[in-house]
C-alpha positions in Angstrom: 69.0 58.0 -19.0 70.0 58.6 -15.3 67.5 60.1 -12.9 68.2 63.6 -12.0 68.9 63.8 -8.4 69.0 67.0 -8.0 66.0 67.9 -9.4 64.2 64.8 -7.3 66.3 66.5 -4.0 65.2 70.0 -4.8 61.7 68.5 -4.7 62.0 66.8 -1.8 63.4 69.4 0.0 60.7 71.9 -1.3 58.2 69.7 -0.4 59.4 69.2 3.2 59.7 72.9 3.8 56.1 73.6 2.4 54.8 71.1 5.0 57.0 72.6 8.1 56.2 76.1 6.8 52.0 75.1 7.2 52.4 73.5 10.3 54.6 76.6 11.6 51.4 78.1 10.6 49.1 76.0 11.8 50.3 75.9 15.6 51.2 80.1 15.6 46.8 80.5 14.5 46.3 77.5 17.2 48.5 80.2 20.0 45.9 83.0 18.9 43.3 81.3 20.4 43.8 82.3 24.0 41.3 79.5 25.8 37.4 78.4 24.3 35.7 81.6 25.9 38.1 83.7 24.1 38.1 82.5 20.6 39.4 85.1 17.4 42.1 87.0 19.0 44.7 87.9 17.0 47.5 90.9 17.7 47.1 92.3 14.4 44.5 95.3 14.1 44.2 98.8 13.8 44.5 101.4 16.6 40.4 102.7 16.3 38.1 103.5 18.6 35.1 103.6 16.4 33.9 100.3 14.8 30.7 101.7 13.2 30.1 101.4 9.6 28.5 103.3 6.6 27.0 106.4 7.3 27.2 106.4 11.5 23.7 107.9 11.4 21.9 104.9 13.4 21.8 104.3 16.9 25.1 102.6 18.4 26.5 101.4 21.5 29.0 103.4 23.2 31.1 101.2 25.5 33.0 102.7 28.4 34.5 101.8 31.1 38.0 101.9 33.9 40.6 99.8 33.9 41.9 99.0 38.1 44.8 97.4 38.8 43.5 94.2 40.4 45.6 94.9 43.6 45.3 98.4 44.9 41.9 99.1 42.4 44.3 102.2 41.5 43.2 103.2 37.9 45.5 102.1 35.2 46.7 104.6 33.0 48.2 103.8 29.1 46.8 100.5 29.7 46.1 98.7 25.8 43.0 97.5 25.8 42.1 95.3 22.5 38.6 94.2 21.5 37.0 92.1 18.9 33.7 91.0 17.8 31.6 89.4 14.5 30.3 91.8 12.2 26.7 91.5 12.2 26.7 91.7 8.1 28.8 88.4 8.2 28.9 85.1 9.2 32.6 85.1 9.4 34.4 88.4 9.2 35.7 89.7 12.9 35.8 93.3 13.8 38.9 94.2 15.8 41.2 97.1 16.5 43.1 98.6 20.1 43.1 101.7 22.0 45.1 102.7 25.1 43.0 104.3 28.4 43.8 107.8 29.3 45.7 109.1 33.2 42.3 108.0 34.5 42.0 104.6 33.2 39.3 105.2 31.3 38.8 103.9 28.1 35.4 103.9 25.5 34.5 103.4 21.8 32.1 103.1 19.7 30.1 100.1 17.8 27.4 98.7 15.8 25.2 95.9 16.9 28.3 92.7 17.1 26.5 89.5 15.4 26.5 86.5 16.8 26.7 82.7 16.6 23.6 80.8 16.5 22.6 80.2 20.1 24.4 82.6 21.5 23.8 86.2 22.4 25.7 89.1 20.4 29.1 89.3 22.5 32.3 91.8 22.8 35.6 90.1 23.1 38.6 92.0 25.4 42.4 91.5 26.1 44.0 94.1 28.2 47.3 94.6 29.0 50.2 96.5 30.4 54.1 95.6 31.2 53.7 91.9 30.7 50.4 91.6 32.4 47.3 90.9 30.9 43.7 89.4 31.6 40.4 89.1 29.4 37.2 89.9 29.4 33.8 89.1 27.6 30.6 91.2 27.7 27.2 89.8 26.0 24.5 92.6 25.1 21.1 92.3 23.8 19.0 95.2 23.0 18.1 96.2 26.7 21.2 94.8 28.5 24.8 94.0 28.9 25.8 90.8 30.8 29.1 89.5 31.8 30.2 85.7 31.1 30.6 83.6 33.7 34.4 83.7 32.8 34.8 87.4 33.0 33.4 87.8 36.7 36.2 84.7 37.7 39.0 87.2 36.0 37.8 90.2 37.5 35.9 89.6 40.1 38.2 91.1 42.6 35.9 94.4 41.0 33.1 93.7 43.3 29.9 95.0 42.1 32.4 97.3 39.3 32.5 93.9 37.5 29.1 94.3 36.5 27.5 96.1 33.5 25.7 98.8 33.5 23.6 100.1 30.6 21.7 103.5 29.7 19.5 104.1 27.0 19.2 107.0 24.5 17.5 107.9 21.9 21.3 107.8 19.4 22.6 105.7 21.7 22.8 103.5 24.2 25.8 103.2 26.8 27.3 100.5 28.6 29.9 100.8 31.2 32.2 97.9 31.9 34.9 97.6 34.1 38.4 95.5 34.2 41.2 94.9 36.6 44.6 94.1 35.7 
């Protein structure tokens, strides 16, 4: 009985392609990951501004802020800004989902509590972006105040004192204000 080379080709072939198609794979979720202080971004989501689940009857955090073009610190209008974060009832699912700023570059949204990674305090991913340009920004919160990482204040520090967080509390709500240029 001869071997059946095609059969043993076909094989071969599908085998080959399988392991091209999962490194193809592999190095486009390696791309995704913009640098180590950025870690979870992905361009697919939802266009949402409120990440709250169940009921929305609990107090939330209501993130606002401007987006300034880095240059003239002119507001940037229609600017996409993208955010992600952990959902606190998980240990591994990611929250995410975009929204555009209005004519004044404002943008906000609102959010549960974001979990965290052990060690670390409860954090807010951002990638904004407009005609090819784009910077990111990371804000950590715990339940009096909002801080930026050390990598946020070297991309926007061209903000001045903007670049920092402010935070107000209520009794629904509490409020952050965070800035970015562009």
């Amino acid at each position: 009985m001869e071997p059946n080379n095609s059969r043993r080709n076909f094989l071969r072939t599908t085998a080959a392609a399988s392991v091209g198609l999962s490194l193809i794979g592999t190095a486009t979720l390696a791309n995704t990951d913009t640098s180590i202080d950025f870690p979870g971004y992905s361009s697919i989501s939802d266009s949402k501004t409120d990440f709250r689940a169940g009921l929305k009857l609990g107090k939330y955090l209501n993130i606002k802020g401007q987006i300034l073009d880095g240059t003239t610190l002119l507001p940037v209008a229609n600017a996409k800004v993208e955010v992600w974060f952990k959902d606190a009832n998980s240990n591994w699912k990611l929250k995410r989902g975009y929204f555009h700023t209005d004519a004044n570059g404002d943008y906000s949204f609102k959010s549960d509590w974001p979990g965290r990674k052990e060690g670390e305090l409860p954090r807010f991913y951002f990638r904004i972006s407009k005609n090819g340009r784009e910077n990111y920004g990371l804000l950590c919160v715990n339940q009096n105040f909002a801080h930026v990482h050390s990598s946020h204040w070297t991309n926007h520090n061209v903000l001045g004192d903007k670049t920092l967080p402010t935070t107000s509390h209520g009794l629904t709500k509490n409020t952050i204000n965070f800035n970015f240029s562009l």
